[in-house]
C-alpha positions in Angstrom: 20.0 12.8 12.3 17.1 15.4 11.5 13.6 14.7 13.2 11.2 12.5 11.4 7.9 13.6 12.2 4.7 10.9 11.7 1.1 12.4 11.2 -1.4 11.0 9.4 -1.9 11.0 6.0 -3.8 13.9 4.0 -5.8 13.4 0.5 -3.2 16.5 0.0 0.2 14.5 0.4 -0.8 12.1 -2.8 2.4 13.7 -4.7 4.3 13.6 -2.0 3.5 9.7 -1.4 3.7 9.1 -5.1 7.0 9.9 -5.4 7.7 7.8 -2.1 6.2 5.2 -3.8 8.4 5.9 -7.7 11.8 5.2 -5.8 12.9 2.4 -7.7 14.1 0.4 -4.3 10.7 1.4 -2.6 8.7 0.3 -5.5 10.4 -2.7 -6.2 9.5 -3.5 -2.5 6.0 -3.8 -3.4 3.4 -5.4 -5.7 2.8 -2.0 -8.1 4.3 -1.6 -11.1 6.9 1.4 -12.1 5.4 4.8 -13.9 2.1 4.1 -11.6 -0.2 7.3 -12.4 -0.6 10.2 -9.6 -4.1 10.1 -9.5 -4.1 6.7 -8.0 -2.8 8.1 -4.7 -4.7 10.7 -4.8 -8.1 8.4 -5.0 -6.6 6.2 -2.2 -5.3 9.0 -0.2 -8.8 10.7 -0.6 -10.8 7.4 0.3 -11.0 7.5 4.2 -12.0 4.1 5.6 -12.3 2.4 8.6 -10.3 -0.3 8.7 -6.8 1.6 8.4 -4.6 4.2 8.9 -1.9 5.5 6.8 0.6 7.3 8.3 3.2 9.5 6.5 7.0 10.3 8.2 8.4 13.8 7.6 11.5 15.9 7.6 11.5 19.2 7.8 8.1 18.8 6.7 9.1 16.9 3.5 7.5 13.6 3.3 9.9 10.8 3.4 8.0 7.5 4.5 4.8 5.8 4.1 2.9 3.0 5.6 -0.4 1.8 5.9 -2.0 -0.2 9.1 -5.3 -2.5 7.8 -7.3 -4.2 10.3 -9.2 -7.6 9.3 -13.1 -7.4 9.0 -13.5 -10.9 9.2 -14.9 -11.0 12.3 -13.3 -14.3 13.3 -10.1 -12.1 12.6 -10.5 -8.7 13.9 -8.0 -9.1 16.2 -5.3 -8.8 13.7 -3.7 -6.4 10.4 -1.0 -6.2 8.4 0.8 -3.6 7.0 2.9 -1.8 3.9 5.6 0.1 4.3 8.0 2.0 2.0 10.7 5.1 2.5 12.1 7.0 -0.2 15.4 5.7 -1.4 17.5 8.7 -0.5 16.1 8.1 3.0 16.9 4.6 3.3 18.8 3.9 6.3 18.3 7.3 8.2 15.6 5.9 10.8 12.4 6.8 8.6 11.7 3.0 8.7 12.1 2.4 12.5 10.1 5.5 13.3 6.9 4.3 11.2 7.1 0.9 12.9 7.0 2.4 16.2 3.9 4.4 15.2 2.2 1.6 13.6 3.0 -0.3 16.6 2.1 1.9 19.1 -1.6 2.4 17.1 -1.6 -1.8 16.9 -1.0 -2.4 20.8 -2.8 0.5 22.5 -5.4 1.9 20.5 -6.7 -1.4 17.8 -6.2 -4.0 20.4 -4.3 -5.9 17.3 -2.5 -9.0 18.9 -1.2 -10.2 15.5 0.3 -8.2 12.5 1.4 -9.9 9.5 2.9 -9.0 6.3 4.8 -10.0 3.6 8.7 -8.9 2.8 10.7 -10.0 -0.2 13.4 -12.7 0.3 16.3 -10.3 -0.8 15.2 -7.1 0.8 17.7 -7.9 4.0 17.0 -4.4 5.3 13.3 -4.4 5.5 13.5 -8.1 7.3 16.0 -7.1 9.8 14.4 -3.8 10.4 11.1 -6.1 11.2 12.7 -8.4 13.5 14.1 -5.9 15.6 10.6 -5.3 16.0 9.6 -8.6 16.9 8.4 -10.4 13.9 8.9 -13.8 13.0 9.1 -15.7 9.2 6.6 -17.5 9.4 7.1 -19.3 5.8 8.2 -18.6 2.5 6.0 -18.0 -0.8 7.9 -19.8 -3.7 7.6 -17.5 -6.7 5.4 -15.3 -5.4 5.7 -12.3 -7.6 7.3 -11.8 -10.7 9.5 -8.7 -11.2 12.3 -7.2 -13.1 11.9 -10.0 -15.7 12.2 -12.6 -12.8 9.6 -14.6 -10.2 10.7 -13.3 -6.5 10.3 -15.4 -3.2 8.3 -13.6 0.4 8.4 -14.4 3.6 5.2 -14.2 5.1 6.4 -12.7 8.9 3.6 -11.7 11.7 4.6 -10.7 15.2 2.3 -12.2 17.9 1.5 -10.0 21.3 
């Protein structure tokens, strides 16, 4: 397997993660819809804030991966994120995935203090889920109908890992 590189994110990469994003596996692992416009990465890639980090995985300098670490503001809450995640479909299963978490982990544990992380995963993505167990995470409950794609409602697990 080739090296998968993790940096952060540039306002520059917005193509790059765009076309992550217009996979139809990696897409369909999210809440956006399909044809989503350009610009819209570009705006979010552009808007630095301080309550995340996106992260981008690279091979050969091509980005591959995407994921993006949010704290909690909530004071009462501050002590944990979640997170979103997607690889590009002709990447799936080559370790883009596993090298993201560790980044996103290693950010969580040493340098945010987060002792919870939470997310949610879709009932039939079986990849994703095992991926995040390995990683420690636990389902925590299930969402009945919680989003509604491909002309049918789709069931999440909500899953947090605890530290």
């Amino acid at each position: 397997m080739r090296e998968v590189v993790i940096r952060h994110s540039e306002p520059e990469d917005y193509r790059a993660v765009h076309l992550v994003y217009s996979s139809p596996n990696a897409m369909a692992g999210t809440l956006g819809l399909p044809f989503s416009p350009e610009q819209d990465w570009r705006e979010k890639l552009s808007g630095r804030r301080d309550d995340s980090v996106t992260l981008v995985a690279c091979v050969d300098g091509e980005i591959v991966g995407h994921l993006a670490l949010m704290v909690y503001t909530n004071p009462r809450t501050r002590h944990s994120g979640h997170f979103g995640i997607a690889v590009r479909d002709d990447w799936r299963g080559e370790g883009v995935g596993t090298e993201l978490m560790r980044a996103a982990l290693d950010l969580a544990d040493n340098w945010l203090s987060l002792t919870r992380l939470d997310l949610r995963v879709y009932v039939d993505n079986t990849s994703a889920i095992a991926l995040y167990e390995r990683f420690g995470f636990e389902r925590e409950g299930t969402h009945r109908r919680f989003a509604f794609r491909n002309g049918e409602y789709v069931d999440a697990h909500v899953m947090a890992r605890l530290k």
